[in-house]
py3Dmol code that shows the C-alpha trace and the ligand (Angstrom):
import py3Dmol

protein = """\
ATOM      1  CA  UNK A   1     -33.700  -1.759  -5.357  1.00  0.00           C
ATOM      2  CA  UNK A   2     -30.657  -0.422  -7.195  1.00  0.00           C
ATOM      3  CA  UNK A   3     -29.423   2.924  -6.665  1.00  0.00           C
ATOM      4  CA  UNK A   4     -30.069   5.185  -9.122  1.00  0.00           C
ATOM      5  CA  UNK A   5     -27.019   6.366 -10.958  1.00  0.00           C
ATOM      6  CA  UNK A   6     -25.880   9.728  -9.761  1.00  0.00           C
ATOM      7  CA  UNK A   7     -27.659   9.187  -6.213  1.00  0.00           C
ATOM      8  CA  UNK A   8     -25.496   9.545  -3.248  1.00  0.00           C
ATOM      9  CA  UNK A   9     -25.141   5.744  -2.383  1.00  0.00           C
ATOM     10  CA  UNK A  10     -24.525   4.783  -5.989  1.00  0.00           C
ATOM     11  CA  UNK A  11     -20.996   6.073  -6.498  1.00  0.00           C
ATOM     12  CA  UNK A  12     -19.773   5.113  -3.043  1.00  0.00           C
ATOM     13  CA  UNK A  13     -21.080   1.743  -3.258  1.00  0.00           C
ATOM     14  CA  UNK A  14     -19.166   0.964  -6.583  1.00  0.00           C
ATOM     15  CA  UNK A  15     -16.536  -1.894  -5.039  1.00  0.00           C
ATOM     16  CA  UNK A  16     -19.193  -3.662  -3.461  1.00  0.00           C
ATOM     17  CA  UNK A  17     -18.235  -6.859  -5.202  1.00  0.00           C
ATOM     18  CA  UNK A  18     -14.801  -6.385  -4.361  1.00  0.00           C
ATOM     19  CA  UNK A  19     -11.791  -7.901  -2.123  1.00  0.00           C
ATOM     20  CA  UNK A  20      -9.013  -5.442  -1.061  1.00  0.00           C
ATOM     21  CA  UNK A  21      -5.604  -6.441   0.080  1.00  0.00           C
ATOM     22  CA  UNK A  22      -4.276  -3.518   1.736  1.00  0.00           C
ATOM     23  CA  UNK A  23      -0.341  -4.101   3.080  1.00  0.00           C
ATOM     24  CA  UNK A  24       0.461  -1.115   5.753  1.00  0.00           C
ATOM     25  CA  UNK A  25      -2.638  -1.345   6.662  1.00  0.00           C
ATOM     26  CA  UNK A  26      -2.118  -0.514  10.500  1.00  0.00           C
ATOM     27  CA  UNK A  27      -1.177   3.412   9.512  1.00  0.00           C
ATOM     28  CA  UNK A  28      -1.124   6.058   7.653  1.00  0.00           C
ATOM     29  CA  UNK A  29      -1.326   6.179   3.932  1.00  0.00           C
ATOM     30  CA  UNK A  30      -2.278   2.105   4.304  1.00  0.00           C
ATOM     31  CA  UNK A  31      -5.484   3.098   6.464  1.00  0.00           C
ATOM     32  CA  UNK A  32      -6.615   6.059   4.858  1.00  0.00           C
ATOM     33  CA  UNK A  33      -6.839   3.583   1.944  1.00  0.00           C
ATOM     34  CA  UNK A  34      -8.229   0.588   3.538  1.00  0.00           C
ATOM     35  CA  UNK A  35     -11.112   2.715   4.957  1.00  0.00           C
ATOM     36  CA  UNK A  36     -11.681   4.399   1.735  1.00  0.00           C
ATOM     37  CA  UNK A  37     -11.920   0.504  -0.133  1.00  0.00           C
ATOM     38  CA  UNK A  38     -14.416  -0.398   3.028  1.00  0.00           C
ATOM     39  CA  UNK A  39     -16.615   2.342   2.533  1.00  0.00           C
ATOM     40  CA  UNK A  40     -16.746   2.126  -1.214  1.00  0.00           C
ATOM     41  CA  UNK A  41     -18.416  -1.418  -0.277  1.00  0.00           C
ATOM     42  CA  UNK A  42     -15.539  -3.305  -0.642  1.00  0.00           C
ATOM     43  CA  UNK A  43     -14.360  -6.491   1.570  1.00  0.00           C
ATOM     44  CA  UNK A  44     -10.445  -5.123   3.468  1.00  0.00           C
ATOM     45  CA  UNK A  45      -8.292  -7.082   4.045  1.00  0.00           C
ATOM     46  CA  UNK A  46      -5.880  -5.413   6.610  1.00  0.00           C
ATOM     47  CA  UNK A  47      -2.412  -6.780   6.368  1.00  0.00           C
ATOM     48  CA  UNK A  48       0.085  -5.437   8.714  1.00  0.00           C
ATOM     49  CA  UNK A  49       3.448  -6.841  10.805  1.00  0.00           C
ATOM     50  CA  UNK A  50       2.037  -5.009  13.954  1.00  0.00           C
ATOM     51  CA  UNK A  51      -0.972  -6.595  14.914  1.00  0.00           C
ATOM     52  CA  UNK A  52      -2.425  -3.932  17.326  1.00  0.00           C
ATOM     53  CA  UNK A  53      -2.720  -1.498  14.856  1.00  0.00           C
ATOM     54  CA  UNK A  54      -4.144  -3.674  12.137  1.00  0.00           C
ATOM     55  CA  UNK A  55      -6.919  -4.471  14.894  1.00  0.00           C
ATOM     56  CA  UNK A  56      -7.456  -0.750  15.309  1.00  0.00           C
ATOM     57  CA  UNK A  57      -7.870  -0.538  11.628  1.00  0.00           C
ATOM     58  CA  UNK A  58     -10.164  -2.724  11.260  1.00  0.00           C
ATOM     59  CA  UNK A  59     -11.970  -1.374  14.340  1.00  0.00           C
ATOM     60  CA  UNK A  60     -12.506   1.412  12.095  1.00  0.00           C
ATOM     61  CA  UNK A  61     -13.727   0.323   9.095  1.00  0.00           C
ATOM     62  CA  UNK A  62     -17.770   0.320   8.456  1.00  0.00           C
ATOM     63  CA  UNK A  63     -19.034  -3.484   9.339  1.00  0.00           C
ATOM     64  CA  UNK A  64     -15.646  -4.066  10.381  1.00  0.00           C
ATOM     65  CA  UNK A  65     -16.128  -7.420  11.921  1.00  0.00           C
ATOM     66  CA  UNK A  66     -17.916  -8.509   9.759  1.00  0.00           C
ATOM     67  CA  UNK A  67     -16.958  -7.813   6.620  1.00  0.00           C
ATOM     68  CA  UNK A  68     -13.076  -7.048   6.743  1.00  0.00           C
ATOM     69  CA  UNK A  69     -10.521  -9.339   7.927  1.00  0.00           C
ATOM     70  CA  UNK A  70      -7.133  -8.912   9.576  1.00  0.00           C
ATOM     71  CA  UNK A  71      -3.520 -10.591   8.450  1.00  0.00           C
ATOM     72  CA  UNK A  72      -0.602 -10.336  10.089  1.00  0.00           C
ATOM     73  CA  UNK A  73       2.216 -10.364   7.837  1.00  0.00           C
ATOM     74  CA  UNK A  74       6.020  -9.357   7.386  1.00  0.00           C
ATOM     75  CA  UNK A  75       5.624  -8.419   3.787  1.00  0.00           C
ATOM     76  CA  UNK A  76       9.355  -9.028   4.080  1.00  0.00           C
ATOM     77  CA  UNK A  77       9.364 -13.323   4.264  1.00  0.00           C
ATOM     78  CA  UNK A  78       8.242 -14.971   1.259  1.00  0.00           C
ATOM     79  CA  UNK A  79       6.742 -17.719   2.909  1.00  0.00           C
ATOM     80  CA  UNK A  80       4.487 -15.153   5.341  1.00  0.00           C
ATOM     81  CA  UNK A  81       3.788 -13.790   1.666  1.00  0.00           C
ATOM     82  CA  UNK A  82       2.696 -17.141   0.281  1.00  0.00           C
ATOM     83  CA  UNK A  83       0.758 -18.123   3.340  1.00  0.00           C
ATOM     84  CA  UNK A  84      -0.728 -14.796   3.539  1.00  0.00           C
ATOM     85  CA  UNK A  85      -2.738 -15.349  -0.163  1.00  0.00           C
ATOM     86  CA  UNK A  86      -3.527 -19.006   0.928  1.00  0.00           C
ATOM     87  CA  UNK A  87      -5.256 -18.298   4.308  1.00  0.00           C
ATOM     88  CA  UNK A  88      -7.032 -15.081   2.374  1.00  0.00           C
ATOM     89  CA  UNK A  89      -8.118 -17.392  -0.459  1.00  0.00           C
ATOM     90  CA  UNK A  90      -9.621 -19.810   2.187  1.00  0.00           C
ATOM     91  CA  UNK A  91     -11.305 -17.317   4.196  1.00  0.00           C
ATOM     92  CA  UNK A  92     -13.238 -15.360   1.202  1.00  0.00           C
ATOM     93  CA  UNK A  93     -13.040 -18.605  -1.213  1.00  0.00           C
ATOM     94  CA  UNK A  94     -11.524 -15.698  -3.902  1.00  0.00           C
ATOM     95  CA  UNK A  95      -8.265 -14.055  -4.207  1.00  0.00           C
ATOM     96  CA  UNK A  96      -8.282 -10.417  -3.696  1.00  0.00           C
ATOM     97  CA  UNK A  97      -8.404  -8.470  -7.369  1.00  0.00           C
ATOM     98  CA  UNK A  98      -6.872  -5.357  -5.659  1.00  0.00           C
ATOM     99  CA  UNK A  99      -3.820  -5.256  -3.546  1.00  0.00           C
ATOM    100  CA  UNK A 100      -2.578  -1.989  -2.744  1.00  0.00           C
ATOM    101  CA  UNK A 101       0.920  -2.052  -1.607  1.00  0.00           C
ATOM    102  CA  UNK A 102       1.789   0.595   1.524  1.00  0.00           C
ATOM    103  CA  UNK A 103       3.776  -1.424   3.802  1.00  0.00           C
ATOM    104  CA  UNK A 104       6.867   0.967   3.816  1.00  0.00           C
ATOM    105  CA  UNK A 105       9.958   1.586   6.433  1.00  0.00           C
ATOM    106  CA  UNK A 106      12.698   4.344   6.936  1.00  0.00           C
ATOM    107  CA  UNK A 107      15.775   3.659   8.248  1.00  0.00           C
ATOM    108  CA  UNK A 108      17.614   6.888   7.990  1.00  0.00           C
ATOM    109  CA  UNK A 109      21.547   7.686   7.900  1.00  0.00           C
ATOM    110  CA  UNK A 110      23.469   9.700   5.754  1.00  0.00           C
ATOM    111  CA  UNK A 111      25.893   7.493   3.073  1.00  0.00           C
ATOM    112  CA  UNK A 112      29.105   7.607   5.003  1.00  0.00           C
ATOM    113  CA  UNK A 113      27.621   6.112   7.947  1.00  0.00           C
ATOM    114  CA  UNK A 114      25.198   3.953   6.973  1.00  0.00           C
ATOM    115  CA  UNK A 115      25.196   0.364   7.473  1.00  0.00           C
ATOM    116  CA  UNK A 116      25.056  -1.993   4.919  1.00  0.00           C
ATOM    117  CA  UNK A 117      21.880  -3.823   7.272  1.00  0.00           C
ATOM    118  CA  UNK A 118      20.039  -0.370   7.132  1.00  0.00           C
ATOM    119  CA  UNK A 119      20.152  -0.111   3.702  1.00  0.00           C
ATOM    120  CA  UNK A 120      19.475  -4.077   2.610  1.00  0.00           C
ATOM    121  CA  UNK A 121      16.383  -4.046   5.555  1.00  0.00           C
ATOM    122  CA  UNK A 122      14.671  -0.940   3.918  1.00  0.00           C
ATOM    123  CA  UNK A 123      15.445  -2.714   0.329  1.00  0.00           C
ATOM    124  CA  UNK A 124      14.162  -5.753   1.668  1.00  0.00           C
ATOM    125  CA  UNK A 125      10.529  -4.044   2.803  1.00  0.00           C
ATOM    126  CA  UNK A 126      10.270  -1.723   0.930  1.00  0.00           C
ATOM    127  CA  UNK A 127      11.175  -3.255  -2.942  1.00  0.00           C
ATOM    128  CA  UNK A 128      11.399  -6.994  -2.056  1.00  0.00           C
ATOM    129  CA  UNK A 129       8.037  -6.652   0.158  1.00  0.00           C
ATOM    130  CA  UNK A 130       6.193  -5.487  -2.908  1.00  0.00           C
ATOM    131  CA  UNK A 131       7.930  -7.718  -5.860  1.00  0.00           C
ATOM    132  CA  UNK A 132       6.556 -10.470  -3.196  1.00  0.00           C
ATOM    133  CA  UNK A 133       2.904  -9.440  -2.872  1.00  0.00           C
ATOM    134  CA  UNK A 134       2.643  -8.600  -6.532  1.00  0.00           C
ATOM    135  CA  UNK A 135       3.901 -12.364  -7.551  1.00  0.00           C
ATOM    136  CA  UNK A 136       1.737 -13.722  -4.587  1.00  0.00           C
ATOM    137  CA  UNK A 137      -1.613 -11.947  -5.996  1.00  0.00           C
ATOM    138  CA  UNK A 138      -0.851 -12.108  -9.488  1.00  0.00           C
ATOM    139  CA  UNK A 139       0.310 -16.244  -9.160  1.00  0.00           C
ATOM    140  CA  UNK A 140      -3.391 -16.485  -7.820  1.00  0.00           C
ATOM    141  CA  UNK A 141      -5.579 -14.348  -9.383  1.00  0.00           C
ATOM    142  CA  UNK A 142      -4.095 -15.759 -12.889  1.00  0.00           C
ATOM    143  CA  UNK A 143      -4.671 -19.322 -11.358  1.00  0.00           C
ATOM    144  CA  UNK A 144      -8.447 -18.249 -10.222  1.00  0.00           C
ATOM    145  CA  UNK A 145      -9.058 -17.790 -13.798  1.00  0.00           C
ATOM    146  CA  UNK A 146      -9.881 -14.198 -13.040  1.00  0.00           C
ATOM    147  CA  UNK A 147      -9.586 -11.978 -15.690  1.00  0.00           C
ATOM    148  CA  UNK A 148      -8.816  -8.726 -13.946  1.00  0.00           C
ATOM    149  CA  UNK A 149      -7.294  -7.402 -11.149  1.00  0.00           C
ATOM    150  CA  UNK A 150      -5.341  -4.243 -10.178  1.00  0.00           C
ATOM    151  CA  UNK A 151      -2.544  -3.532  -8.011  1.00  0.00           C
ATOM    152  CA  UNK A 152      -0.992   0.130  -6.698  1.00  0.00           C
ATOM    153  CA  UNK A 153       2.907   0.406  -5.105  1.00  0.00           C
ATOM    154  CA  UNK A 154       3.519   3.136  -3.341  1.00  0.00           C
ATOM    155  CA  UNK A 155       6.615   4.667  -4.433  1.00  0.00           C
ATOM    156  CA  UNK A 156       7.525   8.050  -3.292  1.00  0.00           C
ATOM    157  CA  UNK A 157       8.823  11.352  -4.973  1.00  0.00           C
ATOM    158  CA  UNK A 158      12.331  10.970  -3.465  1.00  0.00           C
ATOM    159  CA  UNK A 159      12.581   7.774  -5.537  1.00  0.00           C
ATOM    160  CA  UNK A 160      12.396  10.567  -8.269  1.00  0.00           C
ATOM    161  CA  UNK A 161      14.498  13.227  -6.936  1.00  0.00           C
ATOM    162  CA  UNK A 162      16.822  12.053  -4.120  1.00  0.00           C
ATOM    163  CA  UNK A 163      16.740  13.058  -0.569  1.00  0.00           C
ATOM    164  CA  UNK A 164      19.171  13.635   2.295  1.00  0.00           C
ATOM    165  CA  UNK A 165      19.759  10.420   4.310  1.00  0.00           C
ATOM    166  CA  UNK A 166      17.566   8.394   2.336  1.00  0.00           C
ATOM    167  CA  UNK A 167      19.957   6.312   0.051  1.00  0.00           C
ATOM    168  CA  UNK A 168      18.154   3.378   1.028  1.00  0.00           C
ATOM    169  CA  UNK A 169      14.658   4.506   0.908  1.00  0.00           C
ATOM    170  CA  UNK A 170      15.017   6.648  -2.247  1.00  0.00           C
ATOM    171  CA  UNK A 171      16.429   3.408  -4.373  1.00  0.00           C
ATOM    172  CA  UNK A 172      13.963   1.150  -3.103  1.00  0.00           C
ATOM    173  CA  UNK A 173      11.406   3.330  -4.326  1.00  0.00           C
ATOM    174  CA  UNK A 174      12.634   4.115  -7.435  1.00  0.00           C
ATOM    175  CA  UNK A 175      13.241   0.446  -7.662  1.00  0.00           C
ATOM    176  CA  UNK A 176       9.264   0.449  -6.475  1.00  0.00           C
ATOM    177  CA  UNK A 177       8.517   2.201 -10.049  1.00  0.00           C
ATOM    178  CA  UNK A 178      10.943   0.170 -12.198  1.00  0.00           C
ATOM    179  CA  UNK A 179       9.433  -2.937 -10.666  1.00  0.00           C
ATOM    180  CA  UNK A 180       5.620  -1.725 -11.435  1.00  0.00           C
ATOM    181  CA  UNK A 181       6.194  -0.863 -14.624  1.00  0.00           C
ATOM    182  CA  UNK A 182       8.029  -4.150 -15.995  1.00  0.00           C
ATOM    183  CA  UNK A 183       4.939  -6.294 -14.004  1.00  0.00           C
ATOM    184  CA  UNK A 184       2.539  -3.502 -15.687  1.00  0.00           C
ATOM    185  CA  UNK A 185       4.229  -5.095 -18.828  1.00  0.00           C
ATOM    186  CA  UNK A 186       4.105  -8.708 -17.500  1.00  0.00           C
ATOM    187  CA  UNK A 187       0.623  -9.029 -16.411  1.00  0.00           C
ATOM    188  CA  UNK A 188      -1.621  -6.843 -18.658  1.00  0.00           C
ATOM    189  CA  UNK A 189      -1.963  -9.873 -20.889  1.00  0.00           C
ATOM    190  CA  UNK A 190      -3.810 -11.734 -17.758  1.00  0.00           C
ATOM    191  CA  UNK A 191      -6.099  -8.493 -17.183  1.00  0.00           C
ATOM    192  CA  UNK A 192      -3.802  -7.128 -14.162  1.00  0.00           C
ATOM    193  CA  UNK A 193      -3.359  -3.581 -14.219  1.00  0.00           C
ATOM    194  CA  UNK A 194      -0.248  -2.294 -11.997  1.00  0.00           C
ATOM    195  CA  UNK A 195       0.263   1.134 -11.506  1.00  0.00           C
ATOM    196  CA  UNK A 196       2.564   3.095  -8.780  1.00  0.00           C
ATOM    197  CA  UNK A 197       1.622   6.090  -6.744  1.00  0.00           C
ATOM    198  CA  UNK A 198       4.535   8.608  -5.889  1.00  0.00           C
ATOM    199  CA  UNK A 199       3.488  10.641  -3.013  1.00  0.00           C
ATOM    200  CA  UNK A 200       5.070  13.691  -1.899  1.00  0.00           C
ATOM    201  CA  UNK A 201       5.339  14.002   1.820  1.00  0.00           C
ATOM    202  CA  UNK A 202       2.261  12.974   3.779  1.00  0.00           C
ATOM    203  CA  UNK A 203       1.086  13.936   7.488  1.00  0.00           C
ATOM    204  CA  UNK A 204       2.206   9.557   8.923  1.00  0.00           C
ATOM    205  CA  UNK A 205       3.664   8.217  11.550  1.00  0.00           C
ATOM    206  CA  UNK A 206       6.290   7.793   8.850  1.00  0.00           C
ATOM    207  CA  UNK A 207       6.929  11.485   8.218  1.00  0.00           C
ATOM    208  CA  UNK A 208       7.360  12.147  11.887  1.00  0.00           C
ATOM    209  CA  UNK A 209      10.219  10.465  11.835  1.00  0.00           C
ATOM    210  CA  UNK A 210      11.805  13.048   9.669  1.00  0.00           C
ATOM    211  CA  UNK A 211      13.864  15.429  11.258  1.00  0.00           C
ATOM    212  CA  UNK A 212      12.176  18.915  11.659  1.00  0.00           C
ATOM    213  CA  UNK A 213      15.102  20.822  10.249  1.00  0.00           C
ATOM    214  CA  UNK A 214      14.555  18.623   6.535  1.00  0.00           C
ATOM    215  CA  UNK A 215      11.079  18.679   6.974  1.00  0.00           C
ATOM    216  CA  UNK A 216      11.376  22.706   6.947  1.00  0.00           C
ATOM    217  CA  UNK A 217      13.788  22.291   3.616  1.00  0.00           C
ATOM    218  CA  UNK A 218      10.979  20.111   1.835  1.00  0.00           C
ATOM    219  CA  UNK A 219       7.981  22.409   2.959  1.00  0.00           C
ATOM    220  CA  UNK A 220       9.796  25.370   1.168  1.00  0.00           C
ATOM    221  CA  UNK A 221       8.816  23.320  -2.204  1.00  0.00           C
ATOM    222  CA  UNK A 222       5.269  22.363  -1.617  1.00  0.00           C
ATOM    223  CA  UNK A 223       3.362  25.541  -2.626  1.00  0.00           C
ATOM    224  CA  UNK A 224       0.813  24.715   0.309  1.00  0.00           C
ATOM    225  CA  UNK A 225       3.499  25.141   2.460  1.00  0.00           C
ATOM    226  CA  UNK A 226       2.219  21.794   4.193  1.00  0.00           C
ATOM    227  CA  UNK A 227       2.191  18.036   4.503  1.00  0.00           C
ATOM    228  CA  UNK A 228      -0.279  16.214   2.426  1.00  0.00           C
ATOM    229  CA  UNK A 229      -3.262  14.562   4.297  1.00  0.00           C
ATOM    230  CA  UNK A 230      -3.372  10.604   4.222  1.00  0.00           C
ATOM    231  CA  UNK A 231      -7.175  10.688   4.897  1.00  0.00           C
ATOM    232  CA  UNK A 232      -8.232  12.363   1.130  1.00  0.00           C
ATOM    233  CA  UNK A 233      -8.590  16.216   1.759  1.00  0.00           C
ATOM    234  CA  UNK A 234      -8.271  16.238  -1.783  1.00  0.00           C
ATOM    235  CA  UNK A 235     -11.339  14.669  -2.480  1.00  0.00           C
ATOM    236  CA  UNK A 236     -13.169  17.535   0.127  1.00  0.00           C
TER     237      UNK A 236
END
"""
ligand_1 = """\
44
LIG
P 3.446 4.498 8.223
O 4.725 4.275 8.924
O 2.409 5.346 8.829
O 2.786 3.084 7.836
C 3.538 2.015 7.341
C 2.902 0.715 7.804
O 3.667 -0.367 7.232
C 2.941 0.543 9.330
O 1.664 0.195 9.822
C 3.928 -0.587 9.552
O 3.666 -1.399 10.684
C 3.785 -1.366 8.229
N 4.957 -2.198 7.965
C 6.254 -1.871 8.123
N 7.038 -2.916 7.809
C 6.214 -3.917 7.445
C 6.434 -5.259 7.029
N 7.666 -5.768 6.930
N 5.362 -6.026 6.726
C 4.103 -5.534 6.842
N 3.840 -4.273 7.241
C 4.882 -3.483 7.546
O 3.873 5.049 6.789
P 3.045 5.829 5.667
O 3.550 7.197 5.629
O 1.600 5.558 5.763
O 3.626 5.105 4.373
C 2.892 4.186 3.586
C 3.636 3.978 2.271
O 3.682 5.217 1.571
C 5.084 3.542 2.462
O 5.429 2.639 1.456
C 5.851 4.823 2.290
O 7.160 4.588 1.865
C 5.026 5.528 1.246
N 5.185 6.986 1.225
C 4.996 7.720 2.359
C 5.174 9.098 2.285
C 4.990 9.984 3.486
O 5.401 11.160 3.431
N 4.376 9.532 4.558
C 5.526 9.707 1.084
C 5.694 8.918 -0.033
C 5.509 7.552 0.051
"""
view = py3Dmol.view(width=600, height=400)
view.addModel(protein, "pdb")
view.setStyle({"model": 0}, {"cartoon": {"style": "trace"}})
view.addModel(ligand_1, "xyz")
view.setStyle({"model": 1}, {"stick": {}})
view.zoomTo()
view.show()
């Protein structure tokens, strides 16, 4: 029997139908949301370049054998890109109509010194990564004959107001934005909706990385005086 609207297992049950595609899967932000998708009902798929902690992802996840599927990928390499879609097409004979884009590195150096590898390595993940998964999706949700599908980028607010050390990571996300909105523009005629998240700093793996002294700096402007929380305190 359904559930009735406004019961507790309604709501949470609302992707039930649905296929996720979750890059950065294996941490952080990229959890937090895959486990949110699986227990809205939806199918995960975890994509991640580090394998163990994809697996411990999807250890996580409610039914998460059965249900939610692991894919190791460098969101990087278009052909790891292209195969990536394939082998999830053939596995849940759909494409996925959401793909949330999380995979994300730092490689942190102030201007002077930084390398020009640092910078095009960060560009290349981070901006490249997503253009890739977005064409990848789109290319075969359009050729599904689906008629709807969304995908989020995770940008960040440094893309929007510059940071310390972060010439590389601040213009790949800004280029994150710039990129969503122009497919936003591209694919709305096919039913895809693209939209961009721009997180302030959140409790990761990836924020740990940043050193304690700038951490302080950027905690004197969040009026909770704290790092965010990847796992949804908002919603408690
Ligand atoms: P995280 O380091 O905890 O997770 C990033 C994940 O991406 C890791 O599991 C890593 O293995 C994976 N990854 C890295 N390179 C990859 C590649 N080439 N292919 C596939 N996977 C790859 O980081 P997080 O804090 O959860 O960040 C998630 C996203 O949110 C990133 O895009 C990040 O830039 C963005 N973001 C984070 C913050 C923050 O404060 N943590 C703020 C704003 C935006």
């Amino acid at each position: 029997m359904a559930a009735a609207a406004g019961s507790l297992s309604g709501p949470r049950l609302r992707l039930s139908s649905r296929l996720a595609l979750v890059t950065g899967g294996g941490s952080g932000i990229g959890r937090a949301v895959c486990r949110r998708f699986a227990e809205e009902g939806s199918a995960v798929v975890v994509v991640d370049v580090d394998e163990s902690s994809a697996e411990e992802t999807l250890r996580s996840l409610p039914h998460g054998d059965q249900r939610h599927s692991v894919f190791v990928t460098d969101v990087s390499c278009p052909q790891s890109v292209h195969s990536l879609v394939s082998a999830v097409q053939k596995q849940f004979s759909r494409p996925p109509c959401v793909a949330v884009n999380c995979a994300g590195i730092t490689m942190d150096g102030l201007l002077l010194k930084m390398e020009a590898e640092a910078f095009e390595r960060v560009l290349k993940v981070n901006l490249m990564g997503t253009f890739l998964v977005i064409q990848a999706v789109a290319r075969a949700l359009i050729a599904s004959g689906a008629k709807r599908g969304s995908i989020v980028n995770l940008g960040s607010i440094v893309g929007k107001v510059g940071n310390l050390g972060q010439t590389n990571y601040t213009a790949s996300k800004a280029g994150v934005v710039a990129l969503t909105k122009s497919s936003a523009k591209e694919l709305a005629r096919f039913g895809i909706r693209c939209n961009a998240i721009v997180p302030g700093f959140i409790d990761t793996r990836m924020a740990a990385k940043v050193p304690p002294k700038v951490l302080e700096k950027v905690l004197q402007l969040v009026p909770m005086g704290r790092l965010g929380d990847a796992s949804g305190g908002l919603f408690m």
